[in-house]
VEXROSE-577279 format. One record per residue (C-alpha): residue in three letters; residue number from 1; y, z, x. Coordinates in pm, 1 decimal. Each point is the difference from the previous one (the first is absolute). Layout:
N
{ala; NUM; {Y; Z; X}}
...
//
This chain:
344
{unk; 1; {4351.1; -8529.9; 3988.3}}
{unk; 2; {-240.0; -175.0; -185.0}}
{unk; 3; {-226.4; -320.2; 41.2}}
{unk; 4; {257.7; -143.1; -249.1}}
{unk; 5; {314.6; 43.2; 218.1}}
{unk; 6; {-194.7; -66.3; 318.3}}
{unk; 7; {119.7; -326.2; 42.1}}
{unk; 8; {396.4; 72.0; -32.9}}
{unk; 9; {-116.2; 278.9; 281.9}}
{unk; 10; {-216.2; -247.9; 220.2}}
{unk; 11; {371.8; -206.2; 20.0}}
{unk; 12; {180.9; 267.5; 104.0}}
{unk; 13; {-241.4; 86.0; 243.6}}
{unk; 14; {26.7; -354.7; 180.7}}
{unk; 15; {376.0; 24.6; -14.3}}
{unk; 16; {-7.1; 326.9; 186.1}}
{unk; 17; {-262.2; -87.0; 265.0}}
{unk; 18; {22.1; -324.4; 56.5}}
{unk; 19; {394.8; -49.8; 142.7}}
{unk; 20; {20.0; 287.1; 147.7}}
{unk; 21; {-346.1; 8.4; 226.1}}
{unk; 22; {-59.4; -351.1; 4.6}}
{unk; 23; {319.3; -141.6; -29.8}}
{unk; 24; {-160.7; -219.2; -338.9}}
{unk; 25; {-228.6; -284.6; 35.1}}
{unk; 26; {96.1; -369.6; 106.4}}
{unk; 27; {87.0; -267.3; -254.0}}
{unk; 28; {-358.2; -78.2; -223.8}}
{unk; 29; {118.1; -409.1; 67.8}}
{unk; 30; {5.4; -322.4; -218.5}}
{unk; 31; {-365.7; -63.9; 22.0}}
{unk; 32; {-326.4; 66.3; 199.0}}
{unk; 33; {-198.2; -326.8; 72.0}}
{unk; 34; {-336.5; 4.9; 102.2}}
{unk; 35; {-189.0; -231.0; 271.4}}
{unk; 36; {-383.0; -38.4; 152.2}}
{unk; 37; {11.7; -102.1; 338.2}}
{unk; 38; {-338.8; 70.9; 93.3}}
{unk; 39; {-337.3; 51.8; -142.2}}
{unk; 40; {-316.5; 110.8; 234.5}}
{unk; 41; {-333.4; 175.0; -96.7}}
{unk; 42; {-70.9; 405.1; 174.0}}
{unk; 43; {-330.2; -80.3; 158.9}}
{unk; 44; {-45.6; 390.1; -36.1}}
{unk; 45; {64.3; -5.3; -332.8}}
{unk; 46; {-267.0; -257.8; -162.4}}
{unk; 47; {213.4; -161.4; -278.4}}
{unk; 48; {316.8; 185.6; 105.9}}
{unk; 49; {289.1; -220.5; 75.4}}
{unk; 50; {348.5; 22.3; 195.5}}
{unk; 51; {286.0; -142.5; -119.6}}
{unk; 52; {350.5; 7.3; 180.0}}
{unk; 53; {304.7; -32.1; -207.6}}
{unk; 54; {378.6; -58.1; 54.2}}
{unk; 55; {180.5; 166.4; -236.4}}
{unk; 56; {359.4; -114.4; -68.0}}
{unk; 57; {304.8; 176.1; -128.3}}
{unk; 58; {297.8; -193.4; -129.7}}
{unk; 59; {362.0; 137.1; -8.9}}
{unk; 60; {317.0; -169.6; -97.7}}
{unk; 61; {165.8; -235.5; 160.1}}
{unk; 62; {-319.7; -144.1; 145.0}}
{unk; 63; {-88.4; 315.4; 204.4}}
{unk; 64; {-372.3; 126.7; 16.9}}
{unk; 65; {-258.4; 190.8; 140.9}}
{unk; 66; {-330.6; -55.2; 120.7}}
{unk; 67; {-291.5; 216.9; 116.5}}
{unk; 68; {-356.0; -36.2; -5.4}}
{unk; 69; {-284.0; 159.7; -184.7}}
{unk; 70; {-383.7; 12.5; 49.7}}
{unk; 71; {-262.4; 69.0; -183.9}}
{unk; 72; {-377.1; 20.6; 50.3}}
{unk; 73; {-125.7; -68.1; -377.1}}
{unk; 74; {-395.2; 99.4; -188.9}}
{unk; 75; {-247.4; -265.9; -54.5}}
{unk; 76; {28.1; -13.5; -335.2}}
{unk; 77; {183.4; -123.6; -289.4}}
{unk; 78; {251.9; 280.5; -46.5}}
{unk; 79; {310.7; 163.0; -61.7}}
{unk; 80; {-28.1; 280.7; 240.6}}
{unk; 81; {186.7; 310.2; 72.9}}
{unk; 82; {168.1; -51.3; 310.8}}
{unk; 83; {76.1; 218.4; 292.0}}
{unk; 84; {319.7; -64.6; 179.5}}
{unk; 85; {59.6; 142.6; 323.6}}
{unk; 86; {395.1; -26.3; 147.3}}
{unk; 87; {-81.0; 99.7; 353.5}}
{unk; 88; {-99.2; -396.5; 118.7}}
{unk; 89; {218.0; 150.5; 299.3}}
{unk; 90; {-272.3; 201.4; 170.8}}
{unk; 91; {-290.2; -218.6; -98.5}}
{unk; 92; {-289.9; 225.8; -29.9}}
{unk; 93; {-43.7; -108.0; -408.9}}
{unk; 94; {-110.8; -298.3; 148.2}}
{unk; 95; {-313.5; 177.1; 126.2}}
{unk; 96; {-349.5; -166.1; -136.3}}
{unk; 97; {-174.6; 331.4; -94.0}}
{unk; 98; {304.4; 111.1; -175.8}}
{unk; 99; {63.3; -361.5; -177.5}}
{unk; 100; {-412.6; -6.6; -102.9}}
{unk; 101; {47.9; 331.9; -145.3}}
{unk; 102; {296.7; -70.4; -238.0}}
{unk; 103; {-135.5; -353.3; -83.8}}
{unk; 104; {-357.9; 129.2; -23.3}}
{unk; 105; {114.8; 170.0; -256.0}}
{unk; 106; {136.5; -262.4; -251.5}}
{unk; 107; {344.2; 26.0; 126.6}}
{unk; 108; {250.8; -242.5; 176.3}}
{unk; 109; {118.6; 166.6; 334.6}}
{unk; 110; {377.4; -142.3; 61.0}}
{unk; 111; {253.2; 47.6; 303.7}}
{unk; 112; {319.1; -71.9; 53.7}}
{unk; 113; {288.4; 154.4; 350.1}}
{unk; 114; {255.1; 134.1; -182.3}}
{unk; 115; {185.5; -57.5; 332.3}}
{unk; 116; {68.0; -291.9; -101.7}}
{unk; 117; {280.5; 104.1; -273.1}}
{unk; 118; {144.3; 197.5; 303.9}}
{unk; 119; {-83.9; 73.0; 330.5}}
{unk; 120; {-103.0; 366.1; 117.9}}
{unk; 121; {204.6; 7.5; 271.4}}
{unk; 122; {337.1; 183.3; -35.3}}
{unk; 123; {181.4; -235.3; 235.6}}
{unk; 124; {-54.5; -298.1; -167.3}}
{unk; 125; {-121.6; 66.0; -359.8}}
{unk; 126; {317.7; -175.1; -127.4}}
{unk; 127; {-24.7; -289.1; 154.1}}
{unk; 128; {-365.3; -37.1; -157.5}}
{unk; 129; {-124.7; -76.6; -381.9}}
{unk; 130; {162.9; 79.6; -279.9}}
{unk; 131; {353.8; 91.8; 211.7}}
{unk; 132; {2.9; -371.4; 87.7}}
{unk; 133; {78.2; -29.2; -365.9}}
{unk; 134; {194.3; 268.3; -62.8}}
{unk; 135; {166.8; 104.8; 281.5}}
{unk; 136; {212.1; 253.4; -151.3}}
{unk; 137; {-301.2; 180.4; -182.8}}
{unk; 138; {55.2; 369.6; -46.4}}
{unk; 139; {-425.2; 7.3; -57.3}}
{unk; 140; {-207.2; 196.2; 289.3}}
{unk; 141; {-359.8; -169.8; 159.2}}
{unk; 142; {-191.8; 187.0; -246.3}}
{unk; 143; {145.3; -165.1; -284.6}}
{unk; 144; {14.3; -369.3; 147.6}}
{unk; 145; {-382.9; 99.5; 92.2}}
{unk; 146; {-32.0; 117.1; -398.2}}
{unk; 147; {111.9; -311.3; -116.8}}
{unk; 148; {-218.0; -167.3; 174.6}}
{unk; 149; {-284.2; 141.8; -173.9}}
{unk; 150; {116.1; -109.5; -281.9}}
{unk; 151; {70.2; -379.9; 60.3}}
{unk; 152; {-362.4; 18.2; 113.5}}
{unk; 153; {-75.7; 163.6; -341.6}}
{unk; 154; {181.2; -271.6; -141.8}}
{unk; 155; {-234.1; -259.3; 187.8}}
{unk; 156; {-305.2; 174.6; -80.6}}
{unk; 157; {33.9; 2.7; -391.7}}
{unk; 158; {56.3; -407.4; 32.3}}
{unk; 159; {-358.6; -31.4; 160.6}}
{unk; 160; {-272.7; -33.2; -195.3}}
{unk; 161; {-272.5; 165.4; 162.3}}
{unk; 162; {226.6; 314.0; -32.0}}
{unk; 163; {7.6; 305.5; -283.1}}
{unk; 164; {370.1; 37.5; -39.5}}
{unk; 165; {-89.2; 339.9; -173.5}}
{unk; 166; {-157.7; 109.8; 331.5}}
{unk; 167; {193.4; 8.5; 271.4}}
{unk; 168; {-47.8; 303.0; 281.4}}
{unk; 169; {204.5; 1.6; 235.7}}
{unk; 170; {16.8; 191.0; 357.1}}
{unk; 171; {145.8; 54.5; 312.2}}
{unk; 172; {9.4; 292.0; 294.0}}
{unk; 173; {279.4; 207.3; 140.8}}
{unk; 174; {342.1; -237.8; -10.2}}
{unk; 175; {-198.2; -204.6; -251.3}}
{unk; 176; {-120.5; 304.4; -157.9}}
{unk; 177; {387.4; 69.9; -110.1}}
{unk; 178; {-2.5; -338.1; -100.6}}
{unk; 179; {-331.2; -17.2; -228.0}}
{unk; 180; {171.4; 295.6; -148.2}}
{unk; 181; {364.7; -177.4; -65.2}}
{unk; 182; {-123.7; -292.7; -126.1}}
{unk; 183; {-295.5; 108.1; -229.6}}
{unk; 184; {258.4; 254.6; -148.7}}
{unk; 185; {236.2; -275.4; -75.5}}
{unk; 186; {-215.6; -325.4; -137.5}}
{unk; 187; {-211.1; 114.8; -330.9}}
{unk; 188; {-268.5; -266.0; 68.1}}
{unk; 189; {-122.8; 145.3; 300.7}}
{unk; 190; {-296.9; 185.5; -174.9}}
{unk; 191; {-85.7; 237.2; 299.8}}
{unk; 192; {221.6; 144.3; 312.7}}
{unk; 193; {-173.3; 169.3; 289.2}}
{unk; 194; {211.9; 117.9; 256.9}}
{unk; 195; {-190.2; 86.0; 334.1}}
{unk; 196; {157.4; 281.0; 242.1}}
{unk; 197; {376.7; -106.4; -167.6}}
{unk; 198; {181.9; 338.8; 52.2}}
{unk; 199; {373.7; -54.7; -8.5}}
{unk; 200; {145.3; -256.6; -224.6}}
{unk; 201; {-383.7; -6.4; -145.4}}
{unk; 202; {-227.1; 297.6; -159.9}}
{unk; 203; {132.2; 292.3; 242.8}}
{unk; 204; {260.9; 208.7; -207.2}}
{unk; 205; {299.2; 63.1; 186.7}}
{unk; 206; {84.3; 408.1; -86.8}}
{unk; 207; {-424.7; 78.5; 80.6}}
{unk; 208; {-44.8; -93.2; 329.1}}
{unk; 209; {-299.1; 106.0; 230.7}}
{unk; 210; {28.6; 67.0; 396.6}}
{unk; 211; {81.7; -340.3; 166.2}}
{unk; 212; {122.4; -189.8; -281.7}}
{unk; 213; {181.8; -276.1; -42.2}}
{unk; 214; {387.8; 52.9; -32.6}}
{unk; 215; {321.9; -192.6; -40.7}}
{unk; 216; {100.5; 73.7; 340.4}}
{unk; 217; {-324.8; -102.6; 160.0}}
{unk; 218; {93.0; -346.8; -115.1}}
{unk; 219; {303.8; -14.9; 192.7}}
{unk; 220; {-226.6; 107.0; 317.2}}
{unk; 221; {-268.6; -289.3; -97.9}}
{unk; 222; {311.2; -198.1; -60.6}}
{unk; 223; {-167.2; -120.5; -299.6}}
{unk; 224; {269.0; 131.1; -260.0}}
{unk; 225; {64.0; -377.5; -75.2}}
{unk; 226; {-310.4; 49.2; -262.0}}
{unk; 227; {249.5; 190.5; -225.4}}
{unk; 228; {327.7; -8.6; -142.9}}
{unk; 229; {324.8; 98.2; 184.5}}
{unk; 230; {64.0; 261.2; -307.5}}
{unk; 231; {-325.0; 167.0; 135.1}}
{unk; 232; {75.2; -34.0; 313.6}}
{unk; 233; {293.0; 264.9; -96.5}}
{unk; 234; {-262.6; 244.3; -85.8}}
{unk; 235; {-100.4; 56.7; 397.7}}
{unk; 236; {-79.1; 329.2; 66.5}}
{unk; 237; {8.8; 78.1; -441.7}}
{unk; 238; {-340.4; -120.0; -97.3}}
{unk; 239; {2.9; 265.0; -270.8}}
{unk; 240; {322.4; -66.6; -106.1}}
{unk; 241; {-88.5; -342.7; -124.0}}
{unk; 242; {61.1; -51.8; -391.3}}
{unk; 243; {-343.9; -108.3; -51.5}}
{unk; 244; {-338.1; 24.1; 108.3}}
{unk; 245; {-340.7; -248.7; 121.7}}
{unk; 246; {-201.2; 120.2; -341.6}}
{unk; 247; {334.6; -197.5; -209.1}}
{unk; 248; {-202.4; -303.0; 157.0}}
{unk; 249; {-350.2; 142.0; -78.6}}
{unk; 250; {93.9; 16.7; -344.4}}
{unk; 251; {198.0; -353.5; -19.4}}
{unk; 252; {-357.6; -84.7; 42.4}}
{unk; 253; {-175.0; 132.7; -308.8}}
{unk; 254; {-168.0; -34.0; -191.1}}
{unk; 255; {-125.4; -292.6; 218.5}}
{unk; 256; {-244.4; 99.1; 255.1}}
{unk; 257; {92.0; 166.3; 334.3}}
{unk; 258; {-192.1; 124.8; 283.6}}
{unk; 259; {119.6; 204.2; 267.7}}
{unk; 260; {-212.8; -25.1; 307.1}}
{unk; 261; {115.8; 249.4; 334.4}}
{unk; 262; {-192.8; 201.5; 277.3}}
{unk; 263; {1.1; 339.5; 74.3}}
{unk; 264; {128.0; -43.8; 318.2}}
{unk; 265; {245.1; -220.5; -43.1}}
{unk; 266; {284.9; 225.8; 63.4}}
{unk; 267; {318.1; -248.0; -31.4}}
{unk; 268; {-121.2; -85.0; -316.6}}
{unk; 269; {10.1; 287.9; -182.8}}
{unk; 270; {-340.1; 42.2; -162.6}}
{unk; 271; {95.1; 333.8; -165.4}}
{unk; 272; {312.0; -179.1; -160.3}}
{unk; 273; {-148.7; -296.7; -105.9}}
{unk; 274; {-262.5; 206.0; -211.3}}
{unk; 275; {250.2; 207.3; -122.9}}
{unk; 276; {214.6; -260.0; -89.6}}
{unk; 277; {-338.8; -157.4; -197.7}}
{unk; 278; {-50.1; 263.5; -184.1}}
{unk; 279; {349.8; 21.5; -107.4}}
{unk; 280; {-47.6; -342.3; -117.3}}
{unk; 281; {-321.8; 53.1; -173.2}}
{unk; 282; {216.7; 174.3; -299.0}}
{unk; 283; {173.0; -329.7; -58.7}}
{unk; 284; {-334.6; -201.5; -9.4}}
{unk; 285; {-162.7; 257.7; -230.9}}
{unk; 286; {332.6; -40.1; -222.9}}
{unk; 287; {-42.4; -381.0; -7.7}}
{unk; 288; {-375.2; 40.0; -103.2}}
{unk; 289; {-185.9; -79.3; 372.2}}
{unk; 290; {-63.7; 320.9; 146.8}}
{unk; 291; {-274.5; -169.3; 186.9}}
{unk; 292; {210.2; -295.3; 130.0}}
{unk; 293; {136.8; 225.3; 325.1}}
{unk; 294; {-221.2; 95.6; 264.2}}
{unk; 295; {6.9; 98.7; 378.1}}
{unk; 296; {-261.5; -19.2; 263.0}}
{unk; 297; {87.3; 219.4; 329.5}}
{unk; 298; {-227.9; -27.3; 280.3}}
{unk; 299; {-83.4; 121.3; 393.6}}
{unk; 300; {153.0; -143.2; 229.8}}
{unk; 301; {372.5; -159.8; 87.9}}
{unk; 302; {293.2; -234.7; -61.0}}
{unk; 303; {-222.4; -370.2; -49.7}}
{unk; 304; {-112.8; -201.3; -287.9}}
{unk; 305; {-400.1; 53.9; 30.6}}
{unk; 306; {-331.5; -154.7; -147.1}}
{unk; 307; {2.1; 358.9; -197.9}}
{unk; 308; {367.2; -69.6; -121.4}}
{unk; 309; {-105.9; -358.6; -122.7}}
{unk; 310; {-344.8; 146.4; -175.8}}
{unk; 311; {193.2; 276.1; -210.4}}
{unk; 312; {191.8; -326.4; -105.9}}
{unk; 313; {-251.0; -213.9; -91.4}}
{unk; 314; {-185.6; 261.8; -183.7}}
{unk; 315; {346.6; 83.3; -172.1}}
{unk; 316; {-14.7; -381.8; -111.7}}
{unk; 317; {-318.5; -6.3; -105.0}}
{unk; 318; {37.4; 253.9; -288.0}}
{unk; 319; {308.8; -142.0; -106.0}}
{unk; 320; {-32.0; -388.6; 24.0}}
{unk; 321; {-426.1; -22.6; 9.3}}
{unk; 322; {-95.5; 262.7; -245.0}}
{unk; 323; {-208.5; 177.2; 225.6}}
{unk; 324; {-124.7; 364.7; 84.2}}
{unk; 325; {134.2; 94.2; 318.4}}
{unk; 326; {-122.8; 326.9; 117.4}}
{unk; 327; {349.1; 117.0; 157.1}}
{unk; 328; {197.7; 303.4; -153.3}}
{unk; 329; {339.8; -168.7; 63.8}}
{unk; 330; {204.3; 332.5; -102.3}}
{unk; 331; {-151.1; 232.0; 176.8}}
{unk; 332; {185.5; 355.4; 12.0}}
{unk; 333; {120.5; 54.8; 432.3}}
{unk; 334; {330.0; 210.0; 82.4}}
{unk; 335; {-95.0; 312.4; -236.9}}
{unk; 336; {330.2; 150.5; 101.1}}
{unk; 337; {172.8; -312.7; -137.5}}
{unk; 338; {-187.7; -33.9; -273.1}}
{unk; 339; {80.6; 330.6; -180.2}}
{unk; 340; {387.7; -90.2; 171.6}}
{unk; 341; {-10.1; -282.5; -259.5}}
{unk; 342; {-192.1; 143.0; -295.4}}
{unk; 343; {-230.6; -317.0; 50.0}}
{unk; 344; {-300.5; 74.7; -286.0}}
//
């Protein structure tokens, strides 16, 4: 393969993955519209201000979609690199010291709850979001969730104040997966970072540590609604699948990706997902960004942490700010699986 015949690879690549895991993503719809509803200043954040928007989706037949999006904007005249955080669900990226620290430095924090495109509840889901639309959808959570992402993408590049060729965007766990899915599959997202993802996210499925994450344990979580019923099939044959997670880290290059996990973090496969990354890292070096993958694995367990966020921002300030960060962002761990994958 060559950096030539990548794309006609990169297509194939979707078609494998995308049915067959995530049971495809939702209709893209007619239009996106766009509307302020509030405007305050962040007496934290001298200058800063918070604006709350209601972003619209319009379907035929005079069907739509609404959900909101916030975001806590630089004094300053702009366009800034955003960060967009999926996991409005759980609320802690609503925390000040977190929210000064992105905005302190020059970039626009932004939130949305992906719950809203479907609820995370696996009595009810269909009855929520995007299934109200499309009742007979064959698409899992994780892809209504993904597609949410990028409506708000969609949103964000009509706002001024934004950089539409600097979008991050995050998420932890379930919305790991989903950072994943839907930076792999919208080229204007300009950086993914997947936090603790495993399954469905950076985790491989045939390297798998002690404790991880498999297909069955997400018929005992009862939260095999995030897939597709053709994975579903797979219970009990996670290696048997005809693909693999680094077929997403590579749907990502050579736009930039960060994979951010814990050491302890058994379920999510730490060992995989930096396998899997390295794996990757040929396609990125093919397509002329070597440097545009990283991972950051730290102490500690399954949570999206301060640490998590700062190995992000630093990530973003090399590529969107120009500056020196002094982070080694591909740093050799796993010697066993390093000389298992020839990694250089």
């Amino acid at each position: 393969m060559t950096a030539e015949t990548w794309p006609e690879r990169r297509a194939e690549l979707e078609t494998i993955v995308l049915p067959h895991e995530y049971g495809g993503l939702p209709p893209r719809g007619m239009r996106t519209e766009v509307i302020c509803r509030s405007r305050s200043r962040v007496r934290e954040l001298p200058g800063a201000a918070y604006h709350v928007f209601e972003v619209r989706v319009v379907f035929a037949e005079d069907k739509d979609f609404r959900f909101t999006l916030s975001l806590w904007i630089p004094p300053g005249d702009g366009p800034f690199p955003v960060l967009l955080d999926g996991d409005g669900c759980w609320r802690y990226f609503h925390a000040a010291n977190l929210i000064h620290q992105i905005v302190s430095r020059g970039n626009i924090a932004a939130s949305i709850d992906r719950t809203e495109a479907a609820a995370d509840n696996a009595d009810h889901y269909r009855e929520t979001g995007l299934y109200r639309i499309f009742p007979m959808a064959t698409f899992g959570a994780l892809a209504a969730w993904a597609w949410m992402f990028h409506r708000a993408v969609d949103a964000l590049t009509a706002i001024p104040a934004v950089r539409a060729d600097a979008v991050a965007i995050t998420g932890h766990s379930r919305g790991g997966k989903t950072a994943l899915l839907a930076g792999a599959t919208d080229t204007r997202i300009a950086m993914t970072n997947p936090n603790g993802s495993g399954i469905g996210g950076a985790g491989l499925h045939r390297l798998k540590s002690t404790g991880s994450e498999t297909i069955a344990s997400f018929f005992r979580s009862r939260n095999i609604f995030w897939f597709a019923d053709t994975f579903r099939a797979f219970r009990g044959r996670d290696a048997e699948l005809p693909y693999d997670q680094h077929f997403l880290h590579a749907l990502v290059a050579p736009r930039h990706l960060l994979v951010t996990d814990a050491y302890e973090d058994a379920g999510a496969n730490p060992p995989g997902a930096y396998a899997a990354c390295q794996d990757a890292w040929r396609i990125f070096s093919l397509l002329g960004s070597p440097e545009a993958i990283g991972w950051v694995l730290r102490e500690g367990g399954h949570a999206h942490l301060p640490h998590d966020y700062e190995a992000l921002l630093d990530f973003m300030d090399r590529t969107f700010h120009g500056r020196e960060v002094q982070r080694n962002f591909q740093r050799l761990l796993y010697p066993g699986l390093t000389e298992l994958l020839q990694r250089p």
